[in-house]
C-alpha positions, 0 to 999 in steps of 0.5 A: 500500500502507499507508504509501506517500506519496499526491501532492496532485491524486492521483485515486483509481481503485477503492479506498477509502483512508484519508490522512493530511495531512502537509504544507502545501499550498503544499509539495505537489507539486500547488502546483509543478505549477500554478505550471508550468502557470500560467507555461507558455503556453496551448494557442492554436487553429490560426487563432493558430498560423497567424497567428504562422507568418504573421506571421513569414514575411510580415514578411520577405517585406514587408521583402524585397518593398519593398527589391524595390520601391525598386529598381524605382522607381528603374528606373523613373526615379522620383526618389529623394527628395522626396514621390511619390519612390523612397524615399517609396514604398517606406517607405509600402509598408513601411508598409501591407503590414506584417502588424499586422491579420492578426497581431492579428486572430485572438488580439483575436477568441479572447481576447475570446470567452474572457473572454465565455465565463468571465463567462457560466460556460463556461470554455474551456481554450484557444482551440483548445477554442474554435475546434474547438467551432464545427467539431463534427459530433457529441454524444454524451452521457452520461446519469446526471448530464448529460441527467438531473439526477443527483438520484436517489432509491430509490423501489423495493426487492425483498428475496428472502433477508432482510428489506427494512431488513437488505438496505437496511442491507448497500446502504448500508454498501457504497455508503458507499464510493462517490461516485457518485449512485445510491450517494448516493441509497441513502445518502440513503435509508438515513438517511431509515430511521435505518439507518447505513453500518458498517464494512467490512474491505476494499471495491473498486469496478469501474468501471461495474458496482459495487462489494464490500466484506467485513464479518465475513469475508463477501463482498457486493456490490452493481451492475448486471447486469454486477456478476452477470456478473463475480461468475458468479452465476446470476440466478433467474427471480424477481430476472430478473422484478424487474430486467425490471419496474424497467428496463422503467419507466425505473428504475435496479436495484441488485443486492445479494447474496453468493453469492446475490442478497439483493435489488434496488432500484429508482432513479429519476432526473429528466431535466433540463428543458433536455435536450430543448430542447439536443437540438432545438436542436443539431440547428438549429445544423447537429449532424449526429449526437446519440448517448447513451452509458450504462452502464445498462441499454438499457431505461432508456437507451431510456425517456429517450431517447424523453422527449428525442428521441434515436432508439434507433439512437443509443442505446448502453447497457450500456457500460463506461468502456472501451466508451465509449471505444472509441464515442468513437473509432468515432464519430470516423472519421465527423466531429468529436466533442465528448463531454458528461459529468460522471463519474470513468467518462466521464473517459477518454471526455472526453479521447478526443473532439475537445472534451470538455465537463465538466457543472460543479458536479456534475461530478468532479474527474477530469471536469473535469481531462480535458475541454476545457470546464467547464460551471460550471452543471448546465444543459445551456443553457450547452452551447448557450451556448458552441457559440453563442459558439464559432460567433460567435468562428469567424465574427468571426475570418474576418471580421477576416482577410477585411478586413485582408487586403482593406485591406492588398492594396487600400493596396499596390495604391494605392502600387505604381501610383498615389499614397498619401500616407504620413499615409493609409498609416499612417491606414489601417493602423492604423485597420485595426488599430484596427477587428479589434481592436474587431470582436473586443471586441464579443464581450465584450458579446455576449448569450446 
């Protein structure tokens, strides 16, 4: 309500609000916060979380298991001192059973993929983000903004009750209480004619249908289809003929109106030039699944579809921001989903998804909060480019895992039933150490 105090880092949901600034940024709420999550630990991916609880455990179970060792060198009648005796033994078992190379093994391989990732643009929030990338059976897409460049422009207007630069004057006054694209192409277009946005008494927007405003008492609004379905109000054959016209040529249609429909227009968006190749190629690397999920209408959602190879049964339009939620789950009981959007409506979806992936600098704040991956670029060729470093990162750690447990169980089996000198023992473990770690530096310079 007016006056109430408004928190920095505060999303806005659907009203338009006016705020004044009151304290220094470093007296904010927002600024305790990220101090707290800056000094909190970061999420660790479920290799790390084994590796520690390994860690942990094994250590006991080497200092238990070569206490054990000793006492069985010395049944064994091996003397106790001297080199080859029990005690050497024992303390070059302690040696090269200790867990140094399983334990550094996993995080070398993570952390070096993370900084890789973040040099190239990709920022992972966490190597569980990273881990659970490599494993994902499938995509889904948002449209506006992700698969199309989000650069839309007017190319059409109807006007049916008013004339075409009063019904362009009502869209642009109401879309200038809106950060969506197709609101910014209206504006761009409007100011292209020299018509200004006015001032409105009230506006409202609704999530993945449109938005009102009331200007001298009058109610307009403008939308979609389903903005005419929330308003009740009946579509005559002459704006239905329009709308079909627009949609069946690939264009998104915003309706105008009051009580009545005043007008439509026509806007058309540009599919980014990487968005068939990504899709072809995530197919290559083992994606079982790749779904659209969009709010506009399914003749738009299908004439972008066919231009990028996304089959109509994997298709769904006219979705709200609840709806692809509710998509996301449902796709969930099928396999591990990652959801790529950049969207204040895609957010809720983001989050719901395994890895949530945020389209960069034109995505929105509350997009790039909630996902798991912020693409710092618009193209779609760094999605390929984490998926390929994730899968790398996967394979480096099993790699890693694979040698320092094969040396560790290869040297004990040495020093339990024949002879390792300690120097060797020690050469062996820590070179073994020293090779993991390289083995997962070499991320850092990986390519592509």
């Amino acid at each position: 309500e007016k006056g109430d105090s408004v928190f920095a880092g505060t999303v806005n949901g659907h009203g338009v609000l006016r705020i004044v600034v009151s304290k220094e940024a470093s007296h904010s709420t927002l600024a305790q916060m990220i101090k707290l999550v800056t000094e909190a630990q970061s999420k660790r991916s479920p290799s790390e979380r084994f590796s520690d609880w390994f860690g942990e455990r094994y250590t006991i179970l080497v200092l238990g298991g070569s206490f054990v060792a000793l006492v069985g060198f010395i049944l064994f009648d091996f003397p106790l001192t001297g080199e080859g005796g029990a005690f050497y033994r024992a303390a070059t078992l302690l040696v090269v059973a200790s867990p140094c190379a399983i334990v550094i093994s996993v995080p070398a391989a993570i952390l070096s993929a993370l900084a890789a990732s973040a040099k190239r643009g990709m920022l992972f929030k966490g190597g569980a983000a990273l881990e659970t990338f490599a494993g994902i059976d499938i995509v889904a897409f948002d449209k506006t903004g992700t698969l199309t460049e989000g650069k839309m422009q007017v190319t059409k207007m109807v006007a049916f009750e008013t004339e075409e630069r009063e019904l362009l004057q009502i869209a642009a006054t109401l879309e200038a209480n809106s950060e969506h694209p197709i609101a910014k192409s209206i504006l761009t277009y409007a100011a292209d004619q020299s018509i200004l946005p006015q001032a409105v008494e009230r506006a409202e927007a609704i999530p993945g249908k449109g938005l009102f405003a009331f200007q001298g008492g009058i109610k307009y609004f403008a939308g979609n289809r389903k903005m005419l379905n929330e308003l009740n109000l009946t579509v005559p054959p002459a704006v239905e003929a329009a709308l079909n016209e627009l949609e069946a040529t690939g264009k998104t249609a915003i309706v105008v109106g009051t009580d009545r429909v005043l007008g439509v227009l026509g806007i058309s968006d540009t599919i980014r030039d990487s968005a068939k190749a990504t899709v072809a190629e995530l197919r290559k690397q083992g994606i079982k699944r790749i779904v659209m999920l969009t709010g506009d209408h399914k003749a738009v959602a299908y004439a972008v579809g066919r231009e990028i190879g996304i089959a109509e049964a994997d298709i769904y339009s006219d979705l709200l921001p609840t709806d692809k939620v509710a998509m996301v789950n449902k796709l969930r009981e099928e396999g591990k989903v990652s959801f790529v959007g950049d969207g204040v409506n895609d957010a809720a979806a983001l989050a719901t998804s395994h890895v949530g992936v945020a389209m960069g600098t034109a995505g929105s704040d509350v997009a790039l909060e909630a996902a798991d991956v912020a693409l710092l670029s618009d193209d779609l060729n760094a999605l390929l480019r984490a998926r390929r470093l994730s899968l790398q990162a996967n394979r480096i750690i099993k790699q890693n895992l694979v040698f320092a447990l094969g040396i560790l169980v290869l040297m004990v089996i040495v020093t339990v039933f024949f002879y390792l000198p300690l120097p060797l023992g020690v050469i062996g473990h820590e070179g073994g150490t020293l090779l993991v770690v390289a083995n997962g530096l070499r991320l850092l310079w990986q390519r592509g």
